[in-house]
Structure formats: C-alpha cells, structure tokens
PQR file of N, CA, C, O and H, with PARSE charges and radii, in Angstrom:
ATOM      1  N   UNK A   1     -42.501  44.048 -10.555 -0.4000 1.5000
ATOM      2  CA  UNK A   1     -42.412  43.796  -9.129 -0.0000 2.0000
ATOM      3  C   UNK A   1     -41.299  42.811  -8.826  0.5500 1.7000
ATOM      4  O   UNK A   1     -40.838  42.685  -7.692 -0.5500 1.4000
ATOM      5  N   UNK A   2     -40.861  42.084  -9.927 -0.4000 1.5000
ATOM      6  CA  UNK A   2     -40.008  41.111  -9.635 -0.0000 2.0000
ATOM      7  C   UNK A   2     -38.881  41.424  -8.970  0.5500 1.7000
ATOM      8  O   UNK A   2     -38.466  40.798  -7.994 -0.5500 1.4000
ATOM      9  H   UNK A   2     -41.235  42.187 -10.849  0.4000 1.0000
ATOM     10  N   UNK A   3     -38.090  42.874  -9.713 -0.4000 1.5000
ATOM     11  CA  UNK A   3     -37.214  43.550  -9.855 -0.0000 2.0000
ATOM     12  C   UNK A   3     -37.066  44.119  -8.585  0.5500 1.7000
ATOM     13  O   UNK A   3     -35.896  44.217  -8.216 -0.5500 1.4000
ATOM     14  H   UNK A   3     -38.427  43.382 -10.505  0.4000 1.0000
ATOM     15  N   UNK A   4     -38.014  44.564  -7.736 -0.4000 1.5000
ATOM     16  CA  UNK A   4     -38.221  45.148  -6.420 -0.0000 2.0000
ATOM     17  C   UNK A   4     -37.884  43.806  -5.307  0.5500 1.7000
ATOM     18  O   UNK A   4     -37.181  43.861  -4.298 -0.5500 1.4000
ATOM     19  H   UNK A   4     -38.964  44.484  -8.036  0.4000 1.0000
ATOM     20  N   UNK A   5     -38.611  42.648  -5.841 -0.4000 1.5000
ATOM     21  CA  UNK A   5     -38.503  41.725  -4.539 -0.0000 2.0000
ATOM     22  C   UNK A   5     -37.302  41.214  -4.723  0.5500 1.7000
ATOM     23  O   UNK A   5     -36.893  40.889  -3.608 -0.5500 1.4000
ATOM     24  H   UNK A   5     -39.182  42.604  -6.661  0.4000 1.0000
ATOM     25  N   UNK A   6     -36.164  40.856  -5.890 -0.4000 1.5000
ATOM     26  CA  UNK A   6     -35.282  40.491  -5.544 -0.0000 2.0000
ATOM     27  C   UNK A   6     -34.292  41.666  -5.340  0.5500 1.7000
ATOM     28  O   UNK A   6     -33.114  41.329  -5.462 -0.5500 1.4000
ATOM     29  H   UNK A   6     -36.496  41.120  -6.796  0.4000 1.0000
ATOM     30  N   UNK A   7     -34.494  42.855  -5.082 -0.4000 1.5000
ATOM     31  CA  UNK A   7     -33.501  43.977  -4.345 -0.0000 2.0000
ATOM     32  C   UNK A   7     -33.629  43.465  -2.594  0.5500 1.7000
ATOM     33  O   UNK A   7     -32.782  43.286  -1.719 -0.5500 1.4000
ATOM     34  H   UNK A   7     -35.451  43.128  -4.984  0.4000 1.0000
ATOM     35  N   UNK A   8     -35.047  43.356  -2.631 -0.4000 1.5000
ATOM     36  CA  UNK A   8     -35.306  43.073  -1.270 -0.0000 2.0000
ATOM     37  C   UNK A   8     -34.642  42.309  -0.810  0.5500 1.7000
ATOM     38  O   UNK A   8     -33.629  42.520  -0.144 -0.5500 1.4000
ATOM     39  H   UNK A   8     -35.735  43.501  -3.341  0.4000 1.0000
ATOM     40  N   UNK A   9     -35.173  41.174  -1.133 -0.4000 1.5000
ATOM     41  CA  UNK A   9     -34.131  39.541  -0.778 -0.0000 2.0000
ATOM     42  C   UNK A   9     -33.159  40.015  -0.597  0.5500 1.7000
ATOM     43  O   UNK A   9     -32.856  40.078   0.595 -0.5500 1.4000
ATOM     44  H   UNK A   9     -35.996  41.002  -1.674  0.4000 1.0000
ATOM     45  N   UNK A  10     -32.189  40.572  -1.554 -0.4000 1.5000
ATOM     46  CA  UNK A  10     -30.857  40.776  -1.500 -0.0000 2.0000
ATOM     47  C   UNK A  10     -30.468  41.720  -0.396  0.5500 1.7000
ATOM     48  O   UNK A  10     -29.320  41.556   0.017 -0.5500 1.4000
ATOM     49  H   UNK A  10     -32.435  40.521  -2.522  0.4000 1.0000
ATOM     50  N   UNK A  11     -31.028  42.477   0.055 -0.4000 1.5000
ATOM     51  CA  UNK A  11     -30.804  43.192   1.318 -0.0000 2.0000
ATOM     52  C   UNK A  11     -30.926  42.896   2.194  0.5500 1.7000
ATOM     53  O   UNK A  11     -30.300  43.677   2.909 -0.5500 1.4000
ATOM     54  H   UNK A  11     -31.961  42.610  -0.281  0.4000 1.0000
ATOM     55  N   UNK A  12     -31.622  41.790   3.066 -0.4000 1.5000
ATOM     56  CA  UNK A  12     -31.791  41.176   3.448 -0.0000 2.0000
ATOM     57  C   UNK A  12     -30.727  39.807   4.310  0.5500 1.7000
ATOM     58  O   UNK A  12     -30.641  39.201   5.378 -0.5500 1.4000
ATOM     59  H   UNK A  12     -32.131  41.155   2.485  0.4000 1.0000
ATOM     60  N   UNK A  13     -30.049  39.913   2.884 -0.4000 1.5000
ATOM     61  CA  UNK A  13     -28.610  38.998   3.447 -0.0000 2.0000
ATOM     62  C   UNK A  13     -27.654  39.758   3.828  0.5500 1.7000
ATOM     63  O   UNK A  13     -26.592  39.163   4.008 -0.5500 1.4000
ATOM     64  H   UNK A  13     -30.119  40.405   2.016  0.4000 1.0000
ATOM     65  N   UNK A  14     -27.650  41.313   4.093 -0.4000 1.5000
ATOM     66  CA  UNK A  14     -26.500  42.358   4.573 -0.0000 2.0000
ATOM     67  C   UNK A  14     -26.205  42.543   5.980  0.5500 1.7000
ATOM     68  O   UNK A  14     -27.146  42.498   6.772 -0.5500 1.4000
ATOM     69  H   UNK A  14     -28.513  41.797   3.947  0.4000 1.0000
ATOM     70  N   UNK A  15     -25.426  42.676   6.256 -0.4000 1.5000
ATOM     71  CA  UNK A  15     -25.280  42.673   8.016 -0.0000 2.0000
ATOM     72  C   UNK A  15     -24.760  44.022   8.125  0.5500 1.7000
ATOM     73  O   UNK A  15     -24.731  44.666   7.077 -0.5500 1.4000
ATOM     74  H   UNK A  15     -24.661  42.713   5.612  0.4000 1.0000
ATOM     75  N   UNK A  16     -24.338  44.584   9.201 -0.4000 1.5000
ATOM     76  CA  UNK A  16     -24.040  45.947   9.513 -0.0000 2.0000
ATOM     77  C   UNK A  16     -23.011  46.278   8.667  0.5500 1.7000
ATOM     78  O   UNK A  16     -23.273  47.288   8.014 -0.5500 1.4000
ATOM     79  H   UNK A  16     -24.361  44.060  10.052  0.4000 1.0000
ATOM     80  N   UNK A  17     -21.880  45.771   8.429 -0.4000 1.5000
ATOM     81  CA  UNK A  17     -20.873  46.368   7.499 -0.0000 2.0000
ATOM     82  C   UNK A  17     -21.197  46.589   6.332  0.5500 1.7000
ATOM     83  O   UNK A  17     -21.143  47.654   5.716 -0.5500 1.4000
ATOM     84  H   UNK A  17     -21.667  44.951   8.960  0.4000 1.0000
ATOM     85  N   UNK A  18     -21.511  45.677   6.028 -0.4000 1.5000
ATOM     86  CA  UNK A  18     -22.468  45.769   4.069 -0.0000 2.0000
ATOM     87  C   UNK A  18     -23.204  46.816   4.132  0.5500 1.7000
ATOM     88  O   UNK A  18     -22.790  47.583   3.263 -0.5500 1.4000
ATOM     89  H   UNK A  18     -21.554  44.812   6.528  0.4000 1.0000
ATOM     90  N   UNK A  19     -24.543  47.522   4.988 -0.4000 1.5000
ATOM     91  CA  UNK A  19     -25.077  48.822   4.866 -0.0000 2.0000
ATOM     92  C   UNK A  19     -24.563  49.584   4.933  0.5500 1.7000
ATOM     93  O   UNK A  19     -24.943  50.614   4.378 -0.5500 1.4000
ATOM     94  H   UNK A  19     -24.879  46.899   5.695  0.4000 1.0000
ATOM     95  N   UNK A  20     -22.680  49.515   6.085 -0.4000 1.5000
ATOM     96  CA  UNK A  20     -22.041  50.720   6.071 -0.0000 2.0000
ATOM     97  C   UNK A  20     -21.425  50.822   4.724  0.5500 1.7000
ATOM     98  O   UNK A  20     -21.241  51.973   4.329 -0.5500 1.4000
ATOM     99  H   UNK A  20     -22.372  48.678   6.537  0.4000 1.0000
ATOM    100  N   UNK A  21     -21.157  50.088   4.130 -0.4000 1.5000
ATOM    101  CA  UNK A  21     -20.252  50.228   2.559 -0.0000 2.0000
ATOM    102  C   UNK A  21     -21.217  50.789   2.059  0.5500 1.7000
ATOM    103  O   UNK A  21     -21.104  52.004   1.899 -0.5500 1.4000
ATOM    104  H   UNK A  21     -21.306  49.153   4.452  0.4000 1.0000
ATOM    105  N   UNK A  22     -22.813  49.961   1.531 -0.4000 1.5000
ATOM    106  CA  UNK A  22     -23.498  50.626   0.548 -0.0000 2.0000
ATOM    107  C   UNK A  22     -24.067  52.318   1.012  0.5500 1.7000
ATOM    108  O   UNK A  22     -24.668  53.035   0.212 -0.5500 1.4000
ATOM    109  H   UNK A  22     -22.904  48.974   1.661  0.4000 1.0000
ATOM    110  N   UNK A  23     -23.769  52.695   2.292 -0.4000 1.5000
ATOM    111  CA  UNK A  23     -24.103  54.467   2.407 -0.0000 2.0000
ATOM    112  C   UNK A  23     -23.378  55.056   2.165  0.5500 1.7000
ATOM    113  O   UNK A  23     -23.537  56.200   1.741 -0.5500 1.4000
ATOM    114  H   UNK A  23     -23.282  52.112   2.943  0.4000 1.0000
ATOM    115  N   UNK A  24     -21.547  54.109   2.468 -0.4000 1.5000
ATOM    116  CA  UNK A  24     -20.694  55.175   2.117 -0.0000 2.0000
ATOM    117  C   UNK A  24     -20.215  55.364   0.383  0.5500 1.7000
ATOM    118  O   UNK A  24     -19.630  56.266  -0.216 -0.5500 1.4000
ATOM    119  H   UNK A  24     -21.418  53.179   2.812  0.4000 1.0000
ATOM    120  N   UNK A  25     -20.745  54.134  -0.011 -0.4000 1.5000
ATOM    121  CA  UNK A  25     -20.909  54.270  -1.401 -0.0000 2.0000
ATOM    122  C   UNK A  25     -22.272  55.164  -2.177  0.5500 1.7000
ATOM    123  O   UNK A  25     -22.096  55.485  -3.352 -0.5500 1.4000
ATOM    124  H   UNK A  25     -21.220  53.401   0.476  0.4000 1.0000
ATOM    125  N   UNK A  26     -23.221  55.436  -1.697 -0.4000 1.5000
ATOM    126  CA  UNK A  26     -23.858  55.978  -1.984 -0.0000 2.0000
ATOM    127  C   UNK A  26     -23.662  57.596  -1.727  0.5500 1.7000
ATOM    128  O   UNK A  26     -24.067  58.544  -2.399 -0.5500 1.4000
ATOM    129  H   UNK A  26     -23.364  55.175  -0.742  0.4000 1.0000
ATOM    130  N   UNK A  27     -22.914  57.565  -0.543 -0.4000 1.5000
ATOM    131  CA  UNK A  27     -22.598  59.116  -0.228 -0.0000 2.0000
ATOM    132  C   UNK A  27     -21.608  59.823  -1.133  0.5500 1.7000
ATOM    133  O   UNK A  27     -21.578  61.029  -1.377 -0.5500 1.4000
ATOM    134  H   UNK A  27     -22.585  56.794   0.004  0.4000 1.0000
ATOM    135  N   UNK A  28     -20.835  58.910  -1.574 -0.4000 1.5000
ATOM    136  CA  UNK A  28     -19.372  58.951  -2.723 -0.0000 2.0000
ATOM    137  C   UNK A  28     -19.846  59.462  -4.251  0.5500 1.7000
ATOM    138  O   UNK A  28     -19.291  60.271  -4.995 -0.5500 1.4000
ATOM    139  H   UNK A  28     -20.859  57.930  -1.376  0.4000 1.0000
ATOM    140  N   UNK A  29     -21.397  58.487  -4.492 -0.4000 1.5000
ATOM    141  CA  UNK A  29     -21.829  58.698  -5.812 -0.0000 2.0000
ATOM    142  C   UNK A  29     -22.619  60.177  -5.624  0.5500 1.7000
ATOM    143  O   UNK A  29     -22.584  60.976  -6.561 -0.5500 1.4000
ATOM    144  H   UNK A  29     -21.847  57.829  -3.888  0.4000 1.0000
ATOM    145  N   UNK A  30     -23.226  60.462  -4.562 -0.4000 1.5000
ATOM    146  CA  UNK A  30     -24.036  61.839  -4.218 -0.0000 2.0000
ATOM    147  C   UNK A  30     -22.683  62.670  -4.149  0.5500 1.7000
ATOM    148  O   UNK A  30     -22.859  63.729  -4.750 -0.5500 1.4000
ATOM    149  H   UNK A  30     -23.254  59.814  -3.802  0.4000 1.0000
ATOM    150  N   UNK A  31     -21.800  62.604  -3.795 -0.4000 1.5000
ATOM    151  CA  UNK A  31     -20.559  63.970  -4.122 -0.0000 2.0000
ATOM    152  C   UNK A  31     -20.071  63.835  -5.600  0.5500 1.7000
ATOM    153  O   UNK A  31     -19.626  64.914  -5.991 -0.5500 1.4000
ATOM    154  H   UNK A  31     -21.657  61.743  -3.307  0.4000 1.0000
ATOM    155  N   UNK A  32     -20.035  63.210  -6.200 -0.4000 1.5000
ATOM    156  CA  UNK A  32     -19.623  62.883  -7.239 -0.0000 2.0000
ATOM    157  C   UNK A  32     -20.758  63.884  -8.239  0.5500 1.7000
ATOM    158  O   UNK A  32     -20.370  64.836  -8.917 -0.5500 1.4000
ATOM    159  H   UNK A  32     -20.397  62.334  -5.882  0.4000 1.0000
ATOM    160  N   UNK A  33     -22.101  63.459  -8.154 -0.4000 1.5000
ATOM    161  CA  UNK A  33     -23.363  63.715  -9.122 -0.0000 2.0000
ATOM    162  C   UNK A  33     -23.409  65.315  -8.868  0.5500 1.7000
ATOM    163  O   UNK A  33     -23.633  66.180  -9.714 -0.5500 1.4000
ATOM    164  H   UNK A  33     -22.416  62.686  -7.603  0.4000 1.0000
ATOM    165  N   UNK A  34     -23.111  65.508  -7.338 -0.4000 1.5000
ATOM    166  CA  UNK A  34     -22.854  67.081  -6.811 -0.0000 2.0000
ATOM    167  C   UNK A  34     -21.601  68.114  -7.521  0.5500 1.7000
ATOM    168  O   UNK A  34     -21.708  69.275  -7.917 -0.5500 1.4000
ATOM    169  H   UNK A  34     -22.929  64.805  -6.651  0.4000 1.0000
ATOM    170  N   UNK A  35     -20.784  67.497  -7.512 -0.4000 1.5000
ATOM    171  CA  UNK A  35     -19.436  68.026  -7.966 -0.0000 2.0000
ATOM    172  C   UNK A  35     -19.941  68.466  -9.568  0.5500 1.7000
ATOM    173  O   UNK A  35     -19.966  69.572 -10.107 -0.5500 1.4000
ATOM    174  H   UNK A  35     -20.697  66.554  -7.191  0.4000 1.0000
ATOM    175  N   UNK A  36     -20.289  67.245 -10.025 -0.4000 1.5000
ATOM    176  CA  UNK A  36     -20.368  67.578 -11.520 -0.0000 2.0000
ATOM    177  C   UNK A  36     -21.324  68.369 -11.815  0.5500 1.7000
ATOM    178  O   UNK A  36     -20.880  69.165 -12.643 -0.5500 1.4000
ATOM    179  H   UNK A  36     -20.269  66.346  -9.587  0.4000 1.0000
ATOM    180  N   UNK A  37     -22.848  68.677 -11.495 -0.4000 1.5000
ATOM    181  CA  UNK A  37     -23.290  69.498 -11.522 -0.0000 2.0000
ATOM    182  C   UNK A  37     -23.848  70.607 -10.520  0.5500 1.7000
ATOM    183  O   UNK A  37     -25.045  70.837 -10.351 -0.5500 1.4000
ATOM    184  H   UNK A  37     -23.209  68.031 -10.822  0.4000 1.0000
ATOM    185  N   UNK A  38     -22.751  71.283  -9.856 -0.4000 1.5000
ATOM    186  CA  UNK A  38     -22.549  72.188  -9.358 -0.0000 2.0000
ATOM    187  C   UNK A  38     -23.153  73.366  -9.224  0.5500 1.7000
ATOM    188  O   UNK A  38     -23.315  73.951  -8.153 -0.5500 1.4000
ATOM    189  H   UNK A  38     -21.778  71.096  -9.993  0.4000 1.0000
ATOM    190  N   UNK A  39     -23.677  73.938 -10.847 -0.4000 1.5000
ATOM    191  CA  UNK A  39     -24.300  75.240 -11.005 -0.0000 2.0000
ATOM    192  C   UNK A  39     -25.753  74.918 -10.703  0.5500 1.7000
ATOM    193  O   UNK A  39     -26.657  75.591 -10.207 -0.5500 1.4000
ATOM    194  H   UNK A  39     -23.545  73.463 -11.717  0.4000 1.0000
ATOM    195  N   UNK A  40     -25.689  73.686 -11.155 -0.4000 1.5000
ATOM    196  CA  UNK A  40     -27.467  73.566 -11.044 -0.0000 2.0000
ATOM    197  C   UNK A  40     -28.097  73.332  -9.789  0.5500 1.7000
ATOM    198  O   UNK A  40     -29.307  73.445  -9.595 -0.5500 1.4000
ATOM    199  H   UNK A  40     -24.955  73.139 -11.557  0.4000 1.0000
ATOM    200  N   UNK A  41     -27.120  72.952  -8.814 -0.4000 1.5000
ATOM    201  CA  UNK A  41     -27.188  72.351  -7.323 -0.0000 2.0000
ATOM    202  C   UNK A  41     -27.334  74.165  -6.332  0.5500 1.7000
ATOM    203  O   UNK A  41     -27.999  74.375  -5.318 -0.5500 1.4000
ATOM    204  H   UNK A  41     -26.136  72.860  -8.971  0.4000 1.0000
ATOM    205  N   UNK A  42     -26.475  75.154  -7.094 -0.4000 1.5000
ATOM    206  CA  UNK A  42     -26.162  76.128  -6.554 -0.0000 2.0000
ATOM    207  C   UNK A  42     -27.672  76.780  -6.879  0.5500 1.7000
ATOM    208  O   UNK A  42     -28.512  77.209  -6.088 -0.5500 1.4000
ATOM    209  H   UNK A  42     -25.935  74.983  -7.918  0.4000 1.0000
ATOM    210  N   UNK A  43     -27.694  76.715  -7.986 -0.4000 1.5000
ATOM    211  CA  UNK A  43     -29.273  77.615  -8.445 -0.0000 2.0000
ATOM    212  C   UNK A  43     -30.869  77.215  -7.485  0.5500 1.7000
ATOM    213  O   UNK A  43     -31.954  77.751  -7.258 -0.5500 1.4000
ATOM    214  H   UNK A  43     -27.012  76.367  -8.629  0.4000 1.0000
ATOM    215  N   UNK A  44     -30.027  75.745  -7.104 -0.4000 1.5000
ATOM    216  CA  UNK A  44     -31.415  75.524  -6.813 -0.0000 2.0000
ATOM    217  C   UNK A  44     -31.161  74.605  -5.346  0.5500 1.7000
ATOM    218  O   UNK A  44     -31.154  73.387  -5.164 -0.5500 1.4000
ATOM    219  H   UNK A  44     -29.146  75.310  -7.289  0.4000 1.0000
ATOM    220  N   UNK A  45     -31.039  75.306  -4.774 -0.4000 1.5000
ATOM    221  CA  UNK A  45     -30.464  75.060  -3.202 -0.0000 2.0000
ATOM    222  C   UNK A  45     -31.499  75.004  -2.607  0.5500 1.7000
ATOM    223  O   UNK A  45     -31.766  73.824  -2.383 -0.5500 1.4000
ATOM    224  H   UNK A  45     -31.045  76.295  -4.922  0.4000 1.0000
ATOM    225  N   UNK A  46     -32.155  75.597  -2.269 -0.4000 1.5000
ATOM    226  CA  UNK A  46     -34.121  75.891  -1.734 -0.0000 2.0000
ATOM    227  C   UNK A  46     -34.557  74.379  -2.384  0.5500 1.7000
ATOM    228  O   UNK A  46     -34.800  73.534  -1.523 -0.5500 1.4000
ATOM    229  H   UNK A  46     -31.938  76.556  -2.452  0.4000 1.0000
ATOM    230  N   UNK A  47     -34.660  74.020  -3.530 -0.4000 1.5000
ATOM    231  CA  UNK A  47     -35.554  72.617  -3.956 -0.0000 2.0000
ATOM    232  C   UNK A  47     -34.896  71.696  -3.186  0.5500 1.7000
ATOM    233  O   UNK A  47     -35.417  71.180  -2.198 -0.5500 1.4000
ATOM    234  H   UNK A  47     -34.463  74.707  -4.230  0.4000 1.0000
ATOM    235  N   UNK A  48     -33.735  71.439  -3.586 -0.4000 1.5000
ATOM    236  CA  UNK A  48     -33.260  70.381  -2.692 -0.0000 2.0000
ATOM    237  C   UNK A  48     -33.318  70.805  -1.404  0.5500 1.7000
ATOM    238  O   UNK A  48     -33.463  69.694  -0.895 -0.5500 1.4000
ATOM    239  H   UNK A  48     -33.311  71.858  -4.389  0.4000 1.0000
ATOM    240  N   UNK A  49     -33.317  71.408  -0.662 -0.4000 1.5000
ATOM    241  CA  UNK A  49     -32.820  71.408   0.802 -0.0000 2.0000
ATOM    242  C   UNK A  49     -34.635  71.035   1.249  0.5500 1.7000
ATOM    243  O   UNK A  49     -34.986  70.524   2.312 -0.5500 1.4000
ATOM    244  H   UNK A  49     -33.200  72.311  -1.075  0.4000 1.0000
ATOM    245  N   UNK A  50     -35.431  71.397   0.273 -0.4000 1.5000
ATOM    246  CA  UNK A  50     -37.111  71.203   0.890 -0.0000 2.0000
ATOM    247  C   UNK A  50     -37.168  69.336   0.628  0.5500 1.7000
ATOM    248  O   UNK A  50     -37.930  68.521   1.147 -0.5500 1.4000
ATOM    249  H   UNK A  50     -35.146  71.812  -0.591  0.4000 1.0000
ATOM    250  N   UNK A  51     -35.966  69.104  -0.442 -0.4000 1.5000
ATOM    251  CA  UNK A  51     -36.760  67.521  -1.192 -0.0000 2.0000
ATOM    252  C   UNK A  51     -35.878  66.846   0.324  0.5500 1.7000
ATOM    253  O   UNK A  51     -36.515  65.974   0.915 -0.5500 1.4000
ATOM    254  H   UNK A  51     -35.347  69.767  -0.863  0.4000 1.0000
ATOM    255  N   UNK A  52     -34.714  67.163   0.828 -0.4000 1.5000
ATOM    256  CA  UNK A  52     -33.964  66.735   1.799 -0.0000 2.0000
ATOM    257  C   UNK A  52     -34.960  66.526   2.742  0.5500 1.7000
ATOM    258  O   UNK A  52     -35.293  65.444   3.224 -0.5500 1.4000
ATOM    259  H   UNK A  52     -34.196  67.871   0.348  0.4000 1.0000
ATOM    260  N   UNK A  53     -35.537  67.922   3.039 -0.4000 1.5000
ATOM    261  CA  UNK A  53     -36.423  67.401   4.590 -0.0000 2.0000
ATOM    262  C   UNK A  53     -37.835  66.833   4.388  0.5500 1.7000
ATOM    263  O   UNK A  53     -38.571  66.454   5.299 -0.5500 1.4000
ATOM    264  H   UNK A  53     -35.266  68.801   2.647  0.4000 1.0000
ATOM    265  N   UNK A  54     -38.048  66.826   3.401 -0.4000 1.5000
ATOM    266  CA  UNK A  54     -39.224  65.622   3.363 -0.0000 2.0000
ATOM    267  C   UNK A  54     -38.866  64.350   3.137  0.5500 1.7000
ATOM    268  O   UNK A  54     -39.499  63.444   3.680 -0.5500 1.4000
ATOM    269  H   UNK A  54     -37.450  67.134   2.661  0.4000 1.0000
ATOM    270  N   UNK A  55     -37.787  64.083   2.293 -0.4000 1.5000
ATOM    271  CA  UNK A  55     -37.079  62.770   2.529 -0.0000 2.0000
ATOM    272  C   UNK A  55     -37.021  62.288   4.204  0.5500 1.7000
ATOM    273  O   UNK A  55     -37.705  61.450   4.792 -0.5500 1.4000
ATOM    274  H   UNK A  55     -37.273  64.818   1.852  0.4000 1.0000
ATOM    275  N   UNK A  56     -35.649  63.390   4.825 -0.4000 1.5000
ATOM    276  CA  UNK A  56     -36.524  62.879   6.699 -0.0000 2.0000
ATOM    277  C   UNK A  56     -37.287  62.720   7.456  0.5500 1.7000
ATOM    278  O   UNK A  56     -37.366  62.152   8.545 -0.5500 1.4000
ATOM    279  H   UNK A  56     -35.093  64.070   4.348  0.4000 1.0000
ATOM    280  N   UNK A  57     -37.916  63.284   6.807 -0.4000 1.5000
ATOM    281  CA  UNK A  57     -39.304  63.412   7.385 -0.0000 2.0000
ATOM    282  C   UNK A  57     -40.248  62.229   7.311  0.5500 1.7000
ATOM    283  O   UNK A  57     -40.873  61.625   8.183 -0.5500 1.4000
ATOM    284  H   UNK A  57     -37.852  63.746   5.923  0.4000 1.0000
ATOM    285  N   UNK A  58     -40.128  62.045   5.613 -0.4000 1.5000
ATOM    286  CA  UNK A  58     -40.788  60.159   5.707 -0.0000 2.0000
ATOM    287  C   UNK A  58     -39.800  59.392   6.249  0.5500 1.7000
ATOM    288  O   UNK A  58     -40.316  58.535   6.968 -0.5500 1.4000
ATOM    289  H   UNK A  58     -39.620  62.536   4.905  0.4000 1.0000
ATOM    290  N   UNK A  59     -38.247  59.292   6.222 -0.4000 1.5000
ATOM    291  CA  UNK A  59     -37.459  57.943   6.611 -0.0000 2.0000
ATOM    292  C   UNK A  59     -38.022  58.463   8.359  0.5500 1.7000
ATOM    293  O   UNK A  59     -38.497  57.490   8.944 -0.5500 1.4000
ATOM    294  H   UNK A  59     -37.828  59.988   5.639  0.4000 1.0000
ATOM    295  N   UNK A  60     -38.035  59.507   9.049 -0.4000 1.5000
ATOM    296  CA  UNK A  60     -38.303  59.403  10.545 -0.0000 2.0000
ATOM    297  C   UNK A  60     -40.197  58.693  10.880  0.5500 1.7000
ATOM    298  O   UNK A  60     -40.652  58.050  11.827 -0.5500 1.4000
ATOM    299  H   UNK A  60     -37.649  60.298   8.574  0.4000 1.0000
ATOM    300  N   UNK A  61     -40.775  59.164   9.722 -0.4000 1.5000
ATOM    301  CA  UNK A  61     -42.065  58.152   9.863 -0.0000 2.0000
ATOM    302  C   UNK A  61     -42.496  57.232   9.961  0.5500 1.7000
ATOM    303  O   UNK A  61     -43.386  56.933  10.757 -0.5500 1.4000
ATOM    304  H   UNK A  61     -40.405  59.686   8.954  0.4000 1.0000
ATOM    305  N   UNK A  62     -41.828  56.345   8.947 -0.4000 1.5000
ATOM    306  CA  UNK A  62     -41.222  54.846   8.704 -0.0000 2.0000
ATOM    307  C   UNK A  62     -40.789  54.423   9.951  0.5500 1.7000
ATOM    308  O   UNK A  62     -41.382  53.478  10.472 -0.5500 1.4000
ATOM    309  H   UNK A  62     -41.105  56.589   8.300  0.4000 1.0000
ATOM    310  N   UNK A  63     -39.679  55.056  10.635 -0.4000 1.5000
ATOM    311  CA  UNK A  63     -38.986  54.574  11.792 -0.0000 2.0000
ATOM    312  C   UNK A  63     -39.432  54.745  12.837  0.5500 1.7000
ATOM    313  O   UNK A  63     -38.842  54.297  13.820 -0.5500 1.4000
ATOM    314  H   UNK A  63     -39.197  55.824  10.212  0.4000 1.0000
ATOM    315  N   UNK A  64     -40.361  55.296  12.935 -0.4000 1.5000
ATOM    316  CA  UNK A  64     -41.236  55.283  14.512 -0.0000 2.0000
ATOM    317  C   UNK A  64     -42.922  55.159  14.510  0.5500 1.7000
ATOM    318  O   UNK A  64     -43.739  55.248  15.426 -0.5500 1.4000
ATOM    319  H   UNK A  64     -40.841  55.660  12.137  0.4000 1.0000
ATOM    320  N   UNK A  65     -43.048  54.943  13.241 -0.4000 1.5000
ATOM    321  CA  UNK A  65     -44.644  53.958  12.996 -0.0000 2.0000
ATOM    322  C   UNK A  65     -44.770  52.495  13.592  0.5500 1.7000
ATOM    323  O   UNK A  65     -45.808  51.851  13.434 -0.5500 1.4000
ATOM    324  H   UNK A  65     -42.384  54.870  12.497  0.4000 1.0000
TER
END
C-alpha cells in the first residue's frame, strides 16, 4: 500500500500542465505498445474495443458519483 500512497501524494503536487504531459506521454507509450504489436491488436479488436468501453464507463462513474 505504501507504493500506492506515495503515487498518490505525488499526483497530487501536479497542476494542469503536468497531467497534460503525463496523458500525452501516456498516449505516446499506448502508440508505441500498439505499433509494435500490431497483429495481435488487429486479431483482437472486439476485446479491446469492449475493455475500452468499460474502462469509460467506470472513469464516467467515478466522475459523476
């Protein structure tokens, strides 16, 4: 748990630009992980596109609970 609360903390001290870096860095490493495996992303387009909208589905839950 330690490991969790000091991610927290640390997020915590970010202001709007810092979240915009860490999405657009995160969006950079998701094309990247995409690019490289390609065939497996292609085969299985249906899993992800279902794991995608349940991902929104909880971040829109979270955000209006």
């Amino acid at each position: 748990m330690g490991l969790i609360k000091w991610g927290m903390d640390g997020l915590k001290k970010f202001n709007m630009w810092d979240v915009s870096v860490l999405k657009i860095y995160l969006v950079l490493i998701g094309t990247l992980i995409g690019a490289y495996f390609a065939n497996f992303f292609i085969q299985n387009v249906w899993t992800v596109v279902a794991i995608i909208v349940l991902a929104l589905i909880w971040l829109l839950y979270r955000m209006f609970k």
